[in-house]
FIPAGU-665244 format. One record per residue (C-alpha): residue number from 1; residue in three letters; x, z, y. Coordinates in Angstrom, 1 decimal, always signed. Each point is the difference from the previous one (the first is absolute). Example, Ala and Ser with C-alpha at 12.3 -4.5 7.8 and 13.67 -1.06 7.14 Angstrom:
REM FIPAGU-665244
n:res:x:z:y
1:ala:+12.3:+7.8:-4.5
2:ser:+1.4:-0.7:+3.4
***
This chain:
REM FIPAGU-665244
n:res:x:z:y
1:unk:-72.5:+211.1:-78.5
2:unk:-1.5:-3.6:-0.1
3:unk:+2.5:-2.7:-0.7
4:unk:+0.2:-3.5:+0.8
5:unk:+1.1:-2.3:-2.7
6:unk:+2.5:-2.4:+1.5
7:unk:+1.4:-2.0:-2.9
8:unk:+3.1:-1.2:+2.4
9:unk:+0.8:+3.5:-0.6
10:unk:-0.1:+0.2:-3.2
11:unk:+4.2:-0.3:-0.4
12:unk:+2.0:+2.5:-1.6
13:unk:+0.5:+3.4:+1.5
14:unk:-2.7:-0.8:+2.7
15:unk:-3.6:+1.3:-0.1
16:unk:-3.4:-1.2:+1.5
17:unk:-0.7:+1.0:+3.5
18:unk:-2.8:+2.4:+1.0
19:unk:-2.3:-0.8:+2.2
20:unk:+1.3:+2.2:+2.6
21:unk:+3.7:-1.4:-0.5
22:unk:-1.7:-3.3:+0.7
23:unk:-2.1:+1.1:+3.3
24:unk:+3.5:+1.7:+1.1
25:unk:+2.0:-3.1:-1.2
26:unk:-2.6:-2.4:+2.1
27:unk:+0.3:+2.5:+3.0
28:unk:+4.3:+0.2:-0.2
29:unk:-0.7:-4.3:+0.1
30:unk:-2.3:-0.1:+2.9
31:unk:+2.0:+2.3:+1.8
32:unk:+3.6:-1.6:+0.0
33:unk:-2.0:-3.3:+0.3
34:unk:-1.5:+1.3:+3.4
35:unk:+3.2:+1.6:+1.3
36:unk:+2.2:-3.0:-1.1
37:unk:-2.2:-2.5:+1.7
38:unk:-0.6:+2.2:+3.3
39:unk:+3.3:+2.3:+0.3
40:unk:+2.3:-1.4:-2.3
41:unk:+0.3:-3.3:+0.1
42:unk:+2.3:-1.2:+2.9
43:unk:-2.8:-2.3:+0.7
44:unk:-2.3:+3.3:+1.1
45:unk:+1.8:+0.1:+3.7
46:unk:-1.8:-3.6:+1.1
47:unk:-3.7:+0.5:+1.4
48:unk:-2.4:-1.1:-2.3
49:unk:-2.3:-2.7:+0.7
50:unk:-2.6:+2.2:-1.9
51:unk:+0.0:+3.4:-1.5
52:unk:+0.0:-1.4:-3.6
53:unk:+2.8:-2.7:+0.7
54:unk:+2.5:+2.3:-1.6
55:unk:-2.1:-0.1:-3.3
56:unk:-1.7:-3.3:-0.4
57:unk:-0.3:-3.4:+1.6
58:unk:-4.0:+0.0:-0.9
59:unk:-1.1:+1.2:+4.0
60:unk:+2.3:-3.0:+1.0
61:unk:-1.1:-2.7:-2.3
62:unk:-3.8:+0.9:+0.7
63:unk:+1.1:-0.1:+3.8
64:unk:+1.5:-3.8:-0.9
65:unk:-2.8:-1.0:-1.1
66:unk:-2.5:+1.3:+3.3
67:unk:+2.5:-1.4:+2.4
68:unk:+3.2:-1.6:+1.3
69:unk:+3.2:+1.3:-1.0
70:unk:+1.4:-1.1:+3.3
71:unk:-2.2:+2.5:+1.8
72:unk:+0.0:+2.6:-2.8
73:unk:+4.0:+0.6:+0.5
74:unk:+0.0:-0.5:+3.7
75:unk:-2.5:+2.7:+0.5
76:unk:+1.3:+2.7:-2.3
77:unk:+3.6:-1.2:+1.7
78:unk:-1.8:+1.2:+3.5
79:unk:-1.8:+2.8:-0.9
80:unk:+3.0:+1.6:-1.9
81:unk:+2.0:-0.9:+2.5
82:unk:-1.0:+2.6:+3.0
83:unk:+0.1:-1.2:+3.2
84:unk:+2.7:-3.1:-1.0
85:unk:-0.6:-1.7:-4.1
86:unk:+1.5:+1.6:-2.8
87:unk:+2.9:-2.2:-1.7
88:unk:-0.8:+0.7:-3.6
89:unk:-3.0:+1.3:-1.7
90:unk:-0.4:+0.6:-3.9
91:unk:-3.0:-2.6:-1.0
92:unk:+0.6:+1.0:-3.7
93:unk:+1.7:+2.2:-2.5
94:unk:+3.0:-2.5:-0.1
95:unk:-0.5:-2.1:+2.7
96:unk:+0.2:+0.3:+4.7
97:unk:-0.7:-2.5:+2.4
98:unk:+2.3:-0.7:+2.7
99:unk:-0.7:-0.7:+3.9
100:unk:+3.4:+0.1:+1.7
101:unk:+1.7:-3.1:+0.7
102:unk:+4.0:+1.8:-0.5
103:unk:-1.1:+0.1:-3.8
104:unk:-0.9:-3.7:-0.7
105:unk:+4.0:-0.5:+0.4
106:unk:+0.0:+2.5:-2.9
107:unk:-2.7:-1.5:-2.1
108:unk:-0.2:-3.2:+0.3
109:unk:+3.5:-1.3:+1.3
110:unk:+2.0:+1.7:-2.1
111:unk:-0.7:-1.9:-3.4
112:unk:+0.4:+3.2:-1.9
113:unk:-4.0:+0.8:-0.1
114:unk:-1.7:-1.7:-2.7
115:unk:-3.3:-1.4:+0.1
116:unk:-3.0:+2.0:-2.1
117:unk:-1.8:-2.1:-2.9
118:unk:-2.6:+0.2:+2.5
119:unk:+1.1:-3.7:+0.7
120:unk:-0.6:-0.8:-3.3
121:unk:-4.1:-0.6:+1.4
122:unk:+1.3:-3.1:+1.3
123:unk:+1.5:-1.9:-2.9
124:unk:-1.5:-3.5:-0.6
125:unk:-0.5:-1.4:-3.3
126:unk:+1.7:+3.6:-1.7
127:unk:+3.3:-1.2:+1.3
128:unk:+2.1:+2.2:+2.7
129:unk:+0.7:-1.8:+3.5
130:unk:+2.6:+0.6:+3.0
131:unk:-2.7:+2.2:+1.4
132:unk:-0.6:+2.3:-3.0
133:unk:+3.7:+0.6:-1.6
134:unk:+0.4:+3.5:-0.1
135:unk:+3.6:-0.5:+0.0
136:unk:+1.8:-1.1:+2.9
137:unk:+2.5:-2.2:-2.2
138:unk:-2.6:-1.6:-1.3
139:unk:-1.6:-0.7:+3.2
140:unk:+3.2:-1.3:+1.7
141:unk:+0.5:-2.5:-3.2
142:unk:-3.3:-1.6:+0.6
143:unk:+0.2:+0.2:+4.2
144:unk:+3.0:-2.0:-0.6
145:unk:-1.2:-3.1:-1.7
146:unk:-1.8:-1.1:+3.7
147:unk:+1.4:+2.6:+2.4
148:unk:+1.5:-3.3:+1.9
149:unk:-3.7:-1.8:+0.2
150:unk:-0.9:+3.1:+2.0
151:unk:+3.3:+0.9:+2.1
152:unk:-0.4:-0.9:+4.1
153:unk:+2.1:-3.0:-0.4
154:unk:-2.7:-1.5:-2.0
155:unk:-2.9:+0.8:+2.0
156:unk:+1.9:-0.9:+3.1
157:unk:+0.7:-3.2:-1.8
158:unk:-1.5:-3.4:-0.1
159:unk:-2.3:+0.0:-3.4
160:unk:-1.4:+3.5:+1.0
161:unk:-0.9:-0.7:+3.3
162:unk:-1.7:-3.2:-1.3
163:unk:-2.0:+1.7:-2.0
164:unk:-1.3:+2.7:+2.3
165:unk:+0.0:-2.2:+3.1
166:unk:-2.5:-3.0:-1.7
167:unk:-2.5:+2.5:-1.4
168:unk:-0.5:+1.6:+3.5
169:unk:-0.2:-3.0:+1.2
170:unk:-2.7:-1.0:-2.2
171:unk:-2.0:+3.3:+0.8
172:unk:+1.0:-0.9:+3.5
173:unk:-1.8:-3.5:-0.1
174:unk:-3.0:+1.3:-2.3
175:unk:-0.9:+2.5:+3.4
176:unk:+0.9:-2.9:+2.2
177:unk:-2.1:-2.2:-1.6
178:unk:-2.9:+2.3:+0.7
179:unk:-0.1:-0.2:+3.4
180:unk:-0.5:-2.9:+2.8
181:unk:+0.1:+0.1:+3.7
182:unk:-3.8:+0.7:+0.1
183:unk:+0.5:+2.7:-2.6
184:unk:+3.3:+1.2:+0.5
185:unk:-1.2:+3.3:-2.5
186:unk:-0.3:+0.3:-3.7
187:unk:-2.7:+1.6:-1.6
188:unk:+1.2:+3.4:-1.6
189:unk:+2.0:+0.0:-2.9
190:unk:+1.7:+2.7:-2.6
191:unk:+3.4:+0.3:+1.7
192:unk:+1.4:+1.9:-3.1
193:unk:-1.2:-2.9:-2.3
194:unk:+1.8:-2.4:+2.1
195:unk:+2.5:+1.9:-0.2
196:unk:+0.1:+0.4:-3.6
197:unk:+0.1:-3.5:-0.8
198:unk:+2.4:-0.5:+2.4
199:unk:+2.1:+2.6:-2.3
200:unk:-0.3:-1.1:-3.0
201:unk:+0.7:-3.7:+0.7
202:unk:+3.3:+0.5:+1.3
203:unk:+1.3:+2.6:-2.6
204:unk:-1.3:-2.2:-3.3
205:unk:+2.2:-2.9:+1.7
206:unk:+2.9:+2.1:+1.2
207:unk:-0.5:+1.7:-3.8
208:unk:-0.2:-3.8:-1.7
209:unk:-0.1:-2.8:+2.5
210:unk:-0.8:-1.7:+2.9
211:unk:-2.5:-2.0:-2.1
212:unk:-0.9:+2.3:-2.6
213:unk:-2.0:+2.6:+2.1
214:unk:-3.1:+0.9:+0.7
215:unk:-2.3:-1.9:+2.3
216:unk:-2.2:+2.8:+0.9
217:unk:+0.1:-0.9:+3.9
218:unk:-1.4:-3.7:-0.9
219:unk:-3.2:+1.8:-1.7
220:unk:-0.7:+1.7:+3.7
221:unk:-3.5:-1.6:+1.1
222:unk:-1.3:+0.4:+3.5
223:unk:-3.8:+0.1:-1.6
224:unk:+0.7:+3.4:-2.1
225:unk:+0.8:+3.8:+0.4
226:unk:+3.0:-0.2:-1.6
227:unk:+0.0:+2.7:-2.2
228:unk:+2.6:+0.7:-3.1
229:unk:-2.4:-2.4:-2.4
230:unk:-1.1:-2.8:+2.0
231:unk:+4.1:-0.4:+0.8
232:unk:+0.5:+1.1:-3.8
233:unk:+2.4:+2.3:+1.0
234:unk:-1.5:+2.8:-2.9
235:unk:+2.2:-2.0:-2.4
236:unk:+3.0:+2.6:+1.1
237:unk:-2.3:+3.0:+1.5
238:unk:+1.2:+3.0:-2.2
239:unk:-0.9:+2.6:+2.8
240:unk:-3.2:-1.0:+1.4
241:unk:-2.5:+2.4:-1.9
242:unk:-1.8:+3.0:+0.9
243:unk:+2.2:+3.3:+0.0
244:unk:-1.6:+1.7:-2.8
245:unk:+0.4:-3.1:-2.5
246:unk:+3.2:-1.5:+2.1
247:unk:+3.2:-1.1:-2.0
248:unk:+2.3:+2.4:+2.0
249:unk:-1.7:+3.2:-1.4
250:unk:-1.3:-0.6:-3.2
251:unk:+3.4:-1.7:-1.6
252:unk:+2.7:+2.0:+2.2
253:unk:-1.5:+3.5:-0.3
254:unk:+0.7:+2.6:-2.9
255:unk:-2.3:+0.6:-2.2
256:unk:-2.1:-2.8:+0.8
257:unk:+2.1:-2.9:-0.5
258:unk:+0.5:+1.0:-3.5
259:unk:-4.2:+0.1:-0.5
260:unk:-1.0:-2.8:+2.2
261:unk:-0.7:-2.0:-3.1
262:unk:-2.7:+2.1:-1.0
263:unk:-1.6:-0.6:+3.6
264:unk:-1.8:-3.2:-1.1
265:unk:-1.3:-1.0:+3.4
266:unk:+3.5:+0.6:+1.8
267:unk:+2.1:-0.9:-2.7
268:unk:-1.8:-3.3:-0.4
269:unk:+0.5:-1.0:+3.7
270:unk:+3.2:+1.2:+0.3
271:unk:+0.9:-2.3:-3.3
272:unk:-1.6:-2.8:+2.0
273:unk:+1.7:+0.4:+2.8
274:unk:+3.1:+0.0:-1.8
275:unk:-0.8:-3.4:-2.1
276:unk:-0.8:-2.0:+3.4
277:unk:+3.4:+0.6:+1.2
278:unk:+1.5:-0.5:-3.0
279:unk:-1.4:-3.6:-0.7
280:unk:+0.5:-1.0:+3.8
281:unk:+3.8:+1.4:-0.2
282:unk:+0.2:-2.2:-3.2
283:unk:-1.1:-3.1:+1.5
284:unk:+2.2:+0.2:+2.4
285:unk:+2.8:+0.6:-2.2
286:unk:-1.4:-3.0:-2.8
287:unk:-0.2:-2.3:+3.6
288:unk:+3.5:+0.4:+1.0
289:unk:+1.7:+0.0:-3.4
290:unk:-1.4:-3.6:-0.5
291:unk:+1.8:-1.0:+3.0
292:unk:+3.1:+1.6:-0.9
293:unk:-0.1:-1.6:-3.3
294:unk:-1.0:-3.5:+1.8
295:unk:+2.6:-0.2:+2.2
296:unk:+2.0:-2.7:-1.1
297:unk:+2.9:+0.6:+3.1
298:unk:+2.5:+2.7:-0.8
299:unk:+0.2:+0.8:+3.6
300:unk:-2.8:+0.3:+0.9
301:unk:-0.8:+2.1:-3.2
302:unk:+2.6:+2.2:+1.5
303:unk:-1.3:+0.1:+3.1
304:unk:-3.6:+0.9:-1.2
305:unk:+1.7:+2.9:-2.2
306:unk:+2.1:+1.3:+3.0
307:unk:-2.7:+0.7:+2.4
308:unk:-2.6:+1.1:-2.7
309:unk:-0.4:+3.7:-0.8
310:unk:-1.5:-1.1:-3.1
311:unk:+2.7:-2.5:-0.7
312:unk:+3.0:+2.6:+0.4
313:unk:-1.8:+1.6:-2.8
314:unk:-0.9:-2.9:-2.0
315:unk:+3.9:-0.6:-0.5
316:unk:+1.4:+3.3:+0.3
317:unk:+2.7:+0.6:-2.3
318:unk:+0.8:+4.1:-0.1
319:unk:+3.5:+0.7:-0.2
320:unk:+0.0:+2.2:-3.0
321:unk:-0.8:-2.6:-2.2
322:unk:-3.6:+1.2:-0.5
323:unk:-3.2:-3.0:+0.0
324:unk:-1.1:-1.7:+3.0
325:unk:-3.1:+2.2:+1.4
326:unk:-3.3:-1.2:-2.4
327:unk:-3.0:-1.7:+1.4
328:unk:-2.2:+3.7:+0.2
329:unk:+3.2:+1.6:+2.2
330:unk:+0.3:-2.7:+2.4
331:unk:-3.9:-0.5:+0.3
332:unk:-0.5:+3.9:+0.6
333:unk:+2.7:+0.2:+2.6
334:unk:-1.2:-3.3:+1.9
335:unk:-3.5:+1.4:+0.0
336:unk:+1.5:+3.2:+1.3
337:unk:+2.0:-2.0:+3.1
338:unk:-3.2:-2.2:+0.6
339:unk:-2.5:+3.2:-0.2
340:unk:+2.3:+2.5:+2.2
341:unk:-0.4:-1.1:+3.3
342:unk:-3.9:-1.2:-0.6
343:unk:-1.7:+2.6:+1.6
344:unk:+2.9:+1.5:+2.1
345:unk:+0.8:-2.8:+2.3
346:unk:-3.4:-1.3:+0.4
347:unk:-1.3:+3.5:+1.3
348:unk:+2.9:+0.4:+2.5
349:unk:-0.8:-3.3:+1.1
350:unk:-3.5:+0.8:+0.5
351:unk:+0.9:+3.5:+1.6
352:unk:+2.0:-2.2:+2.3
353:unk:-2.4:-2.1:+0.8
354:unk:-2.7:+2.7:+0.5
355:unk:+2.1:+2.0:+2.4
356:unk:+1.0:-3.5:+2.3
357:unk:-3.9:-0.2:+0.3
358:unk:-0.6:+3.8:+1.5
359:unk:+3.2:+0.1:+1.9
360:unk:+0.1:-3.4:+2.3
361:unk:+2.8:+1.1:+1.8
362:unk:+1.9:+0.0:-3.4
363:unk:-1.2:-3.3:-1.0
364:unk:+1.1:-1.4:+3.8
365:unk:+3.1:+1.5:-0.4
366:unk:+0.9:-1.7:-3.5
367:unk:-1.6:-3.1:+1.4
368:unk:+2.8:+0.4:+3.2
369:unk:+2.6:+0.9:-2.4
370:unk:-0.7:-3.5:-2.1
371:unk:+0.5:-1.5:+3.1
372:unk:+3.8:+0.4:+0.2
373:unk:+0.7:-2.1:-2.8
374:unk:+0.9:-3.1:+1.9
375:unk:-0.4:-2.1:-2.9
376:unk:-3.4:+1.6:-0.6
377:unk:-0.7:+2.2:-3.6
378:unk:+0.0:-2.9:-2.0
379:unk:+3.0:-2.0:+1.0
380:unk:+1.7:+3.2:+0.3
381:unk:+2.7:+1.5:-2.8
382:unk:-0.6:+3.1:-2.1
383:unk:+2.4:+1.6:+1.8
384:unk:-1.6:-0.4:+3.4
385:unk:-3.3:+1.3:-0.9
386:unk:+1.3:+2.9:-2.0
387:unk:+1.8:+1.8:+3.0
388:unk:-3.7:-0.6:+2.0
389:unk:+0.1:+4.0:+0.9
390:unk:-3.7:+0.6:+0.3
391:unk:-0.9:-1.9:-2.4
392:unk:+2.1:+1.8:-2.3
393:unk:-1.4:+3.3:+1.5
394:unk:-3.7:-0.9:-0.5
395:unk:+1.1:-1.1:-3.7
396:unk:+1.5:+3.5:-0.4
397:unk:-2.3:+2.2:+1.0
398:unk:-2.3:-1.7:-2.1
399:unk:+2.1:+0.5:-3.1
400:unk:+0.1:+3.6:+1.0
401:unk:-3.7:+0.5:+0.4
402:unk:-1.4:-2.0:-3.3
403:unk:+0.1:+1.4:-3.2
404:unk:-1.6:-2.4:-3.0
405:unk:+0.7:+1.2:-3.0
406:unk:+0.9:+3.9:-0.2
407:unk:+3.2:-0.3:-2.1
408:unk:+1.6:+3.4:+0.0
409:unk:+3.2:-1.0:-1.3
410:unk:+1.3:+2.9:-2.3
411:unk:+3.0:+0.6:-1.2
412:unk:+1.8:+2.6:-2.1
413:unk:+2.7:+2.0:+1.4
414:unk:+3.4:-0.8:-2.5
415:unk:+1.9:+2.4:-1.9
416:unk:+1.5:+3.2:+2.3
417:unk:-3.0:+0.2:+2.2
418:unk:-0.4:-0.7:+3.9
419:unk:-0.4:+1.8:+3.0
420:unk:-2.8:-1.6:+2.3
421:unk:-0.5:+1.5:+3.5
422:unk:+1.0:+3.3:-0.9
423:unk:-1.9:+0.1:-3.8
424:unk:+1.5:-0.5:-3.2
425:unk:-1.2:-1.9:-2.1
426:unk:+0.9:+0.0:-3.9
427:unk:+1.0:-2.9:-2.1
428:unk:-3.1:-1.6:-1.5
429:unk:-1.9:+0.7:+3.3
430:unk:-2.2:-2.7:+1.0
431:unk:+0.1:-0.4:+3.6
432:unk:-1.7:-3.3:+2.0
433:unk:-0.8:-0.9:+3.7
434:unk:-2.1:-2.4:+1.6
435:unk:+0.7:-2.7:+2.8
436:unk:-3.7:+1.4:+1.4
437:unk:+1.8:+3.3:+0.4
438:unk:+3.2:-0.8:+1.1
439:unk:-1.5:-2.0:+3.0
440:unk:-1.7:+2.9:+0.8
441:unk:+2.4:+2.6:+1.2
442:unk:-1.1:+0.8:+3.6
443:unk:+3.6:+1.0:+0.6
444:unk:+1.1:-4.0:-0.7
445:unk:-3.3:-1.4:+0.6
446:unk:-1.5:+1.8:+3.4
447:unk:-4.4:-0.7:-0.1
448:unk:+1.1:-1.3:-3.9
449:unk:-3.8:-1.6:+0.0
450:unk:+0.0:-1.8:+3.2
451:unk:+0.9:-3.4:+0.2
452:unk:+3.4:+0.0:+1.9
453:unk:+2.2:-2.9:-0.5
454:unk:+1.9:+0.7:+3.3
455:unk:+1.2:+2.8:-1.9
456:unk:+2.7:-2.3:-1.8
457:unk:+1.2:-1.4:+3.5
458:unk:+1.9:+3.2:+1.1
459:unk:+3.0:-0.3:+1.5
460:unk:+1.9:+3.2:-1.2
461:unk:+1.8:-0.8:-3.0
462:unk:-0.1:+2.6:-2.0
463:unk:-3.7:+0.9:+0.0
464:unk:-0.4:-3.6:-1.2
465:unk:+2.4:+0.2:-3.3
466:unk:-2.0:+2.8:-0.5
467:unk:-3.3:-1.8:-0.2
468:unk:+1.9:-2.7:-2.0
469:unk:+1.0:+2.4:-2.4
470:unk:-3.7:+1.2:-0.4
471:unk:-1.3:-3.5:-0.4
472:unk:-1.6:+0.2:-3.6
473:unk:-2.3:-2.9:-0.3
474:unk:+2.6:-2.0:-2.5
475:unk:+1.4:+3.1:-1.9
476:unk:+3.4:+0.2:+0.4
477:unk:+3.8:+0.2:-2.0
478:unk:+0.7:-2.0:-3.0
479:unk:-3.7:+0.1:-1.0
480:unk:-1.0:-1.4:+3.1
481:unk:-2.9:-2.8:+0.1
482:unk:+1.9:-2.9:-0.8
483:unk:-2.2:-2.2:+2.1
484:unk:+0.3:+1.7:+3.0
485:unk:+1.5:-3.0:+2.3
486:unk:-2.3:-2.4:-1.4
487:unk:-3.3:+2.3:+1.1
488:unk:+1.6:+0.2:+3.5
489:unk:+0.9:-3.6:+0.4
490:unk:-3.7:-0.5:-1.1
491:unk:-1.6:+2.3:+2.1
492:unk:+1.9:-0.8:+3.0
493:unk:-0.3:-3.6:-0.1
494:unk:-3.9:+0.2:-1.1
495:unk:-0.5:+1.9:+3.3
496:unk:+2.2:-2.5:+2.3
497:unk:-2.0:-2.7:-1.4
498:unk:-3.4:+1.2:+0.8
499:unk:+0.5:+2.1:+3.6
500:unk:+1.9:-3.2:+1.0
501:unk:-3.5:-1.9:-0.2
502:unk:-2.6:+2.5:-0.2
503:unk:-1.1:+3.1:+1.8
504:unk:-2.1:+2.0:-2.8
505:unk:-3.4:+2.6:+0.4
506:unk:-1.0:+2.7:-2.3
507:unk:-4.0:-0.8:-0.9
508:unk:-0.2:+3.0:-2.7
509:unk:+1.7:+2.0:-2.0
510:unk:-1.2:+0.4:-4.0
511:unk:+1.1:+3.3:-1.6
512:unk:+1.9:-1.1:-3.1
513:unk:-1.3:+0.8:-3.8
514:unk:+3.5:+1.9:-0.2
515:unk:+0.1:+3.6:+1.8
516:unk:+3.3:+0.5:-0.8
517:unk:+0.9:-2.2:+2.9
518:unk:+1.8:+0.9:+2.8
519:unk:-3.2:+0.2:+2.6
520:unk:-0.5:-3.8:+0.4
521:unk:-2.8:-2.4:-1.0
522:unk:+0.0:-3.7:-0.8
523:unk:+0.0:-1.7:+3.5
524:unk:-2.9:-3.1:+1.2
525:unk:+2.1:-1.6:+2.6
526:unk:-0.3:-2.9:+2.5
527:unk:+2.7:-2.2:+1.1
528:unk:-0.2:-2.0:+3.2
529:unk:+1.8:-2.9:+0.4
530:unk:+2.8:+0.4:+3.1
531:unk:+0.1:-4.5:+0.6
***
């Protein structure tokens, strides 16, 4: 009989294995393998996105890298699903996606679930920020330090509104400024990019000051397109590559973020990308240090510190004891506040925009609405144009529809396991949703891809907590986006400003470089002047 000559095995009272022992052996593996991944495990009762989900992630990964994963999970959630969507499907050996809004409570608002070190993909400069904790301690320790700079009072208050309220005006006059009584019409221009410099000048001076941010609305020229460079607004654009060689996939996804490096061509680009936000972020943070240090007035040295994301950090003192936050924290988690919202709120914006130019009778109807504001939208307080109904309506259907960035969220499930609509699911489990799928549920969200805001109007009280409850765009529990009031304020007010003195006209529609996107293109869009 032929042997094999395993030296392992060479221990006392233990011979080589035959071949045969080994073939069997290999076989008993396989086997128990098989029959734990498909019958066994307690994971084996969820519908499997593919046959070889129980086994490996390979089919899934190849299918992130040919596609969205928005659409990926919402059609297996469908087709699983019979004639209604299946709640739970198995997308890996270890690992189910979610599309039921009763288990976001569960997940997400409970605190218990743990983020995955799949967050880790976003850490700036090496250093962990609020976004990327895995623990939730951790998390809540860092959210504390300029929770208050975010809180409604704030954004309700005087130095927000300031802030939002004088950039809009100064897109507001650039648009005016285009037009004349005998050309009451602008010439097309990039709503999103408006849109995005719009954005990022109010968070970097809601994140440092009312002086200290970014003038990206005064570079607008009448003469140009408008696109990312001639604004410069590449300086911050970590997302705007093609899929294949796009920052999302190549340095979140396992195996590949581990080998990007030796993928000189998308490794070098991605590197790139990285070092043009970093040296903006750090200008920023060089610019208003020297002012802090300037000030020669302890008041208002205070007062710059005290409405200053960056300046709550600059002087935290932790109450253990431990040292003030270093220069490489504080820079990764400012570049993380400033970078969050600059693709988000820009493309709802746009979609906004977009769907006020096919649907008139919506744009007439926000226009009427503006109307009631006897003081007129800019005289008027936060407060008044807040409770606007429709224009909060148009806002939230909007949220719902647009998806940016195809963050899955995952989580894993704590010690003792969880039950999730009917399925348990072990300790160690990952388990993630999506806001893209969440807004989908036809038995929430009736026609969920139709453009409906009247749908958040109805009177019946209890079928609207139940579309509040499903309302995903922000995340939700004590990982919720921390910024949440301050995109709504923007948004809102952005939107008052312009339909109070513009009507707007869709002249094309470019599909974006980016097919992960919800469905929408970057808008050309004309504004005629109202006066």
């Amino acid at each position: 009989m032929s042997t094999i000559d395993i030296t392992l095995m060479h221990l006392p009272g233990l011979r080589p294995l035959s071949l045969e022992s080994c073939i069997i052996l290999s076989a008993a593996v396989t086997v128990f393998y098989l029959a734990n991944s498909y019958f066994v495990n307690p994971l084996s009762r969820i519908p499997s996105i593919h046959w070889s989900a129980p086994l490996s992630r390979a089919w899934y990964t190849y299918s992130l890298f040919t596609g969205p994963r928005t659409h990926m999970h919402l059609k297996a959630h469908r087709n699983l699903g019979g004639d209604a969507f299946q709640p739970v499907i198995r997308i890996g050996p270890n690992e189910v996606s979610v599309m039921a809004s009763a288990a976001i409570k569960t997940i997400y608002e409970s605190g218990n679930f743990n983020r995955t070190n799949w967050y880790e993909a976003f850490m700036k400069w090496g250093q962990h920020i609020m976004f990327t904790f895995q623990s939730g301690q951790d998390h809540q320790n860092r959210r504390r330090i300029y929770m208050k700079n975010y809180n409604r009072t704030a954004i309700f208050g005087a130095h927000c509104q300031h802030i939002i309220r004088s950039r809009s005006t100064k897109l507001l006059n650039f648009l005016l400024n285009q037009t004349s009584k005998e050309s009451p019409t602008t010439r097309p221009f990039l709503a999103r990019n408006l849109c995005r410099a719009l954005q990022l000048d109010v968070v970097t001076a809601f994140t440092f000051s009312d002086t200290d941010g970014t003038k990206f609305l005064d570079r607008l020229d009448s003469s140009l397109y408008n696109t990312v460079e001639e604004v410069g607004l590449e300086v911050i654009d970590l997302f705007y590559d093609e899929r294949n060689g796009s920052y999302l996939f190549w340095e979140i996804e396992s195996p590949f973020k581990y080998l990007i490096n030796f993928f000189s061509k998308i490794s070098r680009e991605s590197k790139a990308a990285h070092r043009r936000a970093e040296s903006w972020t750090s200008g920023l943070i060089s610019q208003f240090e020297a002012r802090y240090r300037n000030c020669k007035d302890e008041t208002e040295r205070q007062r710059l510190v005290e409405s200053s994301i960056y300046g709550k950090m600059l002087i935290h003192q932790p109450s253990n004891g431990s040292e003030q936050l270093r220069w490489e924290k504080r820079a990764a988690e400012i570049l993380d506040h400033v970078g969050a919202g600059q693709e988000n709120l820009p493309a709802v914006l746009d979609f906004v925009i977009r769907q006020l130019c096919i649907y008139p009778d919506v744009q007439e109807a926000i226009r009427e609405e503006l109307k009631t504001l006897p003081a007129g939208i800019e005289a008027s307080a936060y407060a008044d144009i807040e409770k606007l109904p429709y224009l909060n309506a148009v806002i939230l259907e909007s949220l719902r529809i647009v998806t940016v960035v195809e963050s899955y969220q995952p989580r894993f499930v704590p010690k003792g396991g969880c039950t999730i609509e009917g399925y348990y699911l072990p300790a160690g489990t990952i388990v993630s949703s999506q806001p893209y799928l969440i807004h989908r549920q036809e038995n929430i969200f009736p026609e969920p891809e139709s453009f409906l805001p009247g749908r958040w109007l109805i009177e019946d009280k209890e079928k609207k907590r139940a579309l509040m409850k499903s309302m995903w765009a922000f995340s939700s529990g004590p990982r919720g986006c921390i910024g949440k009031d301050l995109s709504m304020a923007t948004m809102k007010i952005a939107i008052g400003y312009i339909y109070s003195h513009f009507s707007t006209q869709l002249m094309s529609e470019k599909r974006p470089k980016r097919p992960w996107e919800a469905g929408y293109a970057m808008n050309e869009v004309t504004f005629t002047s109202l006066h």
